[in-house]
VOPAGU-2260 file (C-alpha; in pm, 1 decimal, decimal comma):
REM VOPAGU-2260
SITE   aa  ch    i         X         Y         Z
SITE  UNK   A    0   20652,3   -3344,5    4631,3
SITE  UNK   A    1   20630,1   -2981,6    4715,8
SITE  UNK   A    2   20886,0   -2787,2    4872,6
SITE  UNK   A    3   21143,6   -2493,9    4798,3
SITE  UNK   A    4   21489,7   -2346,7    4821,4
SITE  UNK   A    5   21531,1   -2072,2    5092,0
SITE  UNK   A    6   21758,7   -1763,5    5069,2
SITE  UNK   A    7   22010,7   -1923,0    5232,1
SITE  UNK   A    8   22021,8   -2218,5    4976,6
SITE  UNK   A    9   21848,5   -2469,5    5165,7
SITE  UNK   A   10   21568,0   -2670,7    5004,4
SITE  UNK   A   11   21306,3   -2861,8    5198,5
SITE  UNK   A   12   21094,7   -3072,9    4960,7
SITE  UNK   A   13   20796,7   -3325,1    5092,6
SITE  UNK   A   14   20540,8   -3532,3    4961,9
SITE  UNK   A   15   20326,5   -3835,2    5070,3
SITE  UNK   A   16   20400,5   -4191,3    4923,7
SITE  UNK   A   17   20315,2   -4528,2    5051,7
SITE  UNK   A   18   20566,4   -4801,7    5161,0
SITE  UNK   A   19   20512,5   -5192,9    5189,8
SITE  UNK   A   20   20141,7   -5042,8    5162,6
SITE  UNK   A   21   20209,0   -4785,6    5439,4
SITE  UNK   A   22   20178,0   -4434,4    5373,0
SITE  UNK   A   23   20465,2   -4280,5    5435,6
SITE  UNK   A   24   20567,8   -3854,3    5459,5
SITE  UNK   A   25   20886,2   -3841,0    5249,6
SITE  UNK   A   26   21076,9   -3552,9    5299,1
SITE  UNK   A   27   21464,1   -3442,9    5112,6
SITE  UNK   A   28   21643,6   -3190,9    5234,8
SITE  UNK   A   29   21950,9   -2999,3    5005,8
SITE  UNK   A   30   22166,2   -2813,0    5165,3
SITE  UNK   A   31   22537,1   -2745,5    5150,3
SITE  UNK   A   32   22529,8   -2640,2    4743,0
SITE  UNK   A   33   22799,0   -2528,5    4593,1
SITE  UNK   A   34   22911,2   -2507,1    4220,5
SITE  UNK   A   35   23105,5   -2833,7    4302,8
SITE  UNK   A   36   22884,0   -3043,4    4554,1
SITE  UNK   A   37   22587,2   -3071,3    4715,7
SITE  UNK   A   38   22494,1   -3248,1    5036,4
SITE  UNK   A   39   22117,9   -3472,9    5046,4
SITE  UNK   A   40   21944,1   -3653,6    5323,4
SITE  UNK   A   41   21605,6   -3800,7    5290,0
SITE  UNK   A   42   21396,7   -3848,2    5593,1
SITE  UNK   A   43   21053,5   -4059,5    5597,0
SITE  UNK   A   44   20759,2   -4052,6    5851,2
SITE  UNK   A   45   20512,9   -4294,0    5919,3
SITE  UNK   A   46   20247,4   -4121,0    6210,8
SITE  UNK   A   47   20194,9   -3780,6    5910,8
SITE  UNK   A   48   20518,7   -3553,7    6032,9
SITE  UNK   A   49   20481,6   -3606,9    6378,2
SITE  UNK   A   50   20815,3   -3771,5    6431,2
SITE  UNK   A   51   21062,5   -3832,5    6158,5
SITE  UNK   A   52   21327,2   -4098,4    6080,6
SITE  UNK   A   53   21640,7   -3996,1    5900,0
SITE  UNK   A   54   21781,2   -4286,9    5702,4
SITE  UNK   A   55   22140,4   -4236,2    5689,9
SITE  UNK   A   56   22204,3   -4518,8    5376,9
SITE  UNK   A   57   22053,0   -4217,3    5174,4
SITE  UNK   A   58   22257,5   -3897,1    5351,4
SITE  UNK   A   59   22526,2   -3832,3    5089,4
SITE  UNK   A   60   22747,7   -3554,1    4956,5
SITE  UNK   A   61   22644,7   -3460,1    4551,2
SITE  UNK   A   62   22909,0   -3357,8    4307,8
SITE  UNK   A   63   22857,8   -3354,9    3941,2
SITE  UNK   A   64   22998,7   -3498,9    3635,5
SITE  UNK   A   65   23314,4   -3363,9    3531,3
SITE  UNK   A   66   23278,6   -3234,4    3182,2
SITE  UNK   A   67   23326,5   -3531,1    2919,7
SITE  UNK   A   68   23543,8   -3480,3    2629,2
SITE  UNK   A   69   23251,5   -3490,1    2353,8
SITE  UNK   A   70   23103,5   -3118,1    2611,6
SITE  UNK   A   71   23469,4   -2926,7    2443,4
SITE  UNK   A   72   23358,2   -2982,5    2094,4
């Protein structure tokens, strides 16, 4: 996976895997970060980037943990 974070605070990130014995162009995509959220989608490709298929079970918002109790100690 190889990618980066722009100056706007977008980060493109892609890498090749293989699927079901496929290979497969993976690529995630942040965008939307914030102290409190960020948003993720994950897109996969199976002709090597020429067309891409966003799979929306994976395009969620991000927020973190809220600080436990053990953190304040």
């Amino acid at each position: 996976m190889t990618g980066r974070f722009d100056g706007d605070g977008r980060g493109v990130f892609e890498g090749d895997d293989t699927h079901d014995g496929k290979d497969v162009r993976v690529r995630f995509v942040w965008s939307g970060i914030s102290v409190t959220t960020a948003h993720w989608e994950q897109f996969f490709s199976v002709d090597g980037g020429g067309t891409c298929c966003r799979t929306g079970r994976w395009r969620s918002p991000v927020a973190p943990d809220p600080p436990s109790a053990d953190a304040a100690h």
